[in-house]
N, C-alpha and C positions, 0 to 999 in steps of 0.2 A: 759509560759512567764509571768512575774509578771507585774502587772499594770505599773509599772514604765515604765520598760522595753517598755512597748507597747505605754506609751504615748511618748517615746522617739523616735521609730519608726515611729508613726501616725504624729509626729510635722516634722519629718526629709521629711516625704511626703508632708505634706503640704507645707513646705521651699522650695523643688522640684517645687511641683508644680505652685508655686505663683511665683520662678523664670523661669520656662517656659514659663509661661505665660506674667509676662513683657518681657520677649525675645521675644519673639514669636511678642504680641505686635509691640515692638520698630523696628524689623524686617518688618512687614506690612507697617508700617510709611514709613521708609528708599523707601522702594520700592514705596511707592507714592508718597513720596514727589522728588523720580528720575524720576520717568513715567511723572511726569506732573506738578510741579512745578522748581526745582531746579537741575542741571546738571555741572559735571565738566569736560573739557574738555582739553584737552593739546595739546599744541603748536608742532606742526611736521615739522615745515618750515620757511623761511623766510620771508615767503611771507606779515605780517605784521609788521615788523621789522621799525621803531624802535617806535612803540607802545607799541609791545608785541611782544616776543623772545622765541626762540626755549625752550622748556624746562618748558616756564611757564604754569601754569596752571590757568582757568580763569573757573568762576561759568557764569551761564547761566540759565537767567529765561526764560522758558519755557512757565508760565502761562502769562507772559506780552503782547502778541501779542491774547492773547483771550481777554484780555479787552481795546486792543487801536490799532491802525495802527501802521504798521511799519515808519518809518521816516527816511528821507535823514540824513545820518551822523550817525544812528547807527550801530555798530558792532555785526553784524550777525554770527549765525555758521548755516549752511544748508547742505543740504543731498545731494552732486551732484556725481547724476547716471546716468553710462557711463556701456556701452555694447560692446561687439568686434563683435555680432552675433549670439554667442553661452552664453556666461556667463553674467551676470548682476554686475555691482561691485557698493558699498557703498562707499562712501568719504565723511567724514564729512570736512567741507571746511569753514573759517572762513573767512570773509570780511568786507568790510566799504562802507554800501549802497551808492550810486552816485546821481542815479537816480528810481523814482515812478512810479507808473503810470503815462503815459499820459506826461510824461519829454522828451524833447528832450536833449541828450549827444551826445556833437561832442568834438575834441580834436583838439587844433591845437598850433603848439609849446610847446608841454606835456603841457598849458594850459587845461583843462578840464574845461567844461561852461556846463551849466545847464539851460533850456530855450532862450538860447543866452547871458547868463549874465555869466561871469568866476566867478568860485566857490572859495572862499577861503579856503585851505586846509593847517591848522599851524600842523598839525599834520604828515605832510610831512618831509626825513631826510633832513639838511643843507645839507652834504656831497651830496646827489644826486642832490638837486637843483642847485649846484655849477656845476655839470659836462660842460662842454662847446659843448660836441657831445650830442646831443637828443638823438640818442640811448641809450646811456648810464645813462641819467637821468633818461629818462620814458620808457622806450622799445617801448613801440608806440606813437612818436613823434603826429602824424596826424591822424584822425577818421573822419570821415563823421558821419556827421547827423543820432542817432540811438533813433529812437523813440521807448520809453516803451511799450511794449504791457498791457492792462489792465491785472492785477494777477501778473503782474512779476515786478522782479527788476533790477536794472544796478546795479553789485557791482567790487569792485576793494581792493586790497589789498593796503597798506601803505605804503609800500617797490615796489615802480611803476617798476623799473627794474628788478625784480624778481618775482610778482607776475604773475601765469595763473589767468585769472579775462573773469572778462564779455566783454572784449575789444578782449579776443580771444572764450571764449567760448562762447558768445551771455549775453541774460538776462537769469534769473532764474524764476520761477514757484512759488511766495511765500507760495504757499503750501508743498515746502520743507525746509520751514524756520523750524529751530529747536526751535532757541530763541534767546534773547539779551544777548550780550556777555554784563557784567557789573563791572566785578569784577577782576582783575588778585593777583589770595591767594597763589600762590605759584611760587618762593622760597621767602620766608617772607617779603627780604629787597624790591622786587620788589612788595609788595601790592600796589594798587591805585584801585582808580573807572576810567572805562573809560568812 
């Protein structure tokens, strides 16, 4: 093989290998900055309509709940595990915290109050708050007095007549808080911060 020839080999190796290697790189990155920063997640339900809608897709920081509490009014996605006896099942489950620690939530007239004080929620649909049957506004018209247990949350979907939430499933474990929903990137026209 003549000199040429061989440095033309030895450079086509080196090209290889300097691009494996930013691959390889920019692949380790991807994977930590999913594991533990940043996360996308996609809408499967109604259940916060008309915030965020079936189909879109919303980023989710991860790292934000390692440097500050969680707080009334943001939008959570968490891990709610449910069992029949025999299997264990995963649900990533998106909602809009209510209540904290140490909060009392009761409901009365799809009112929702928060230490005895009604909460203001604009991020509630017209169309549902228009309904005239309570059913049909909030599906659970009335709630008795549910106090937070320390670690946990009271969370409730947006869409009140369609959401399962913490009015039927109890409070959550904030230890199965995933992150803050913050962002919804997809489909384009629908970008916003929430």
């Amino acid at each position: 093989m003549s000199d040429a020839a061989e440095s033309n080999v030895n450079g086509a190796y080196k090209a290889i290998r300097e691009w494996a290697t930013v691959i390889g790189v920019a692949l380790i990155i991807a994977f930590l900055v999913r594991g533990f920063v940043l996360q996308q997640f996609y809408i499967s339900g109604p259940s916060m309509e008309s915030t965020m809608f079936q189909d879109n897709r919303v980023l989710v920081n991860k790292l934000s709940y390692r440097l500050h509490d969680i707080h009334r009014g943001d939008v959570v996605v968490f891990d709610r595990v449910t069992t029949d006896g025999v299997a264990v099942q995963h649900d990533d489950l998106i909602k809009r915290v209510i209540g904290i620690a140490g909060d009392q939530i009761s409901i009365s007239q799809c009112v929702v109050s928060v230490n005895g004080k009604p909460i203001t929620e604009p991020y509630l649909n017209d169309y549902d708050l228009a309904q005239s049957n309570l059913d049909d506004r909030c599906r659970v018209p009335e709630m008795d007095d549910v106090t937070v247990e320390s670690g946990h949350l009271f969370v409730m979907g947006d869409n009140r007549p369609q959401s399962f939430d913490s009015r039927m499933f109890g409070t959550i474990d904030s230890k199965l808080v995933v992150g803050r929903a913050f962002v919804i990137i997809w489909p384009v026209g629908s970008f916003h911060w929430l």
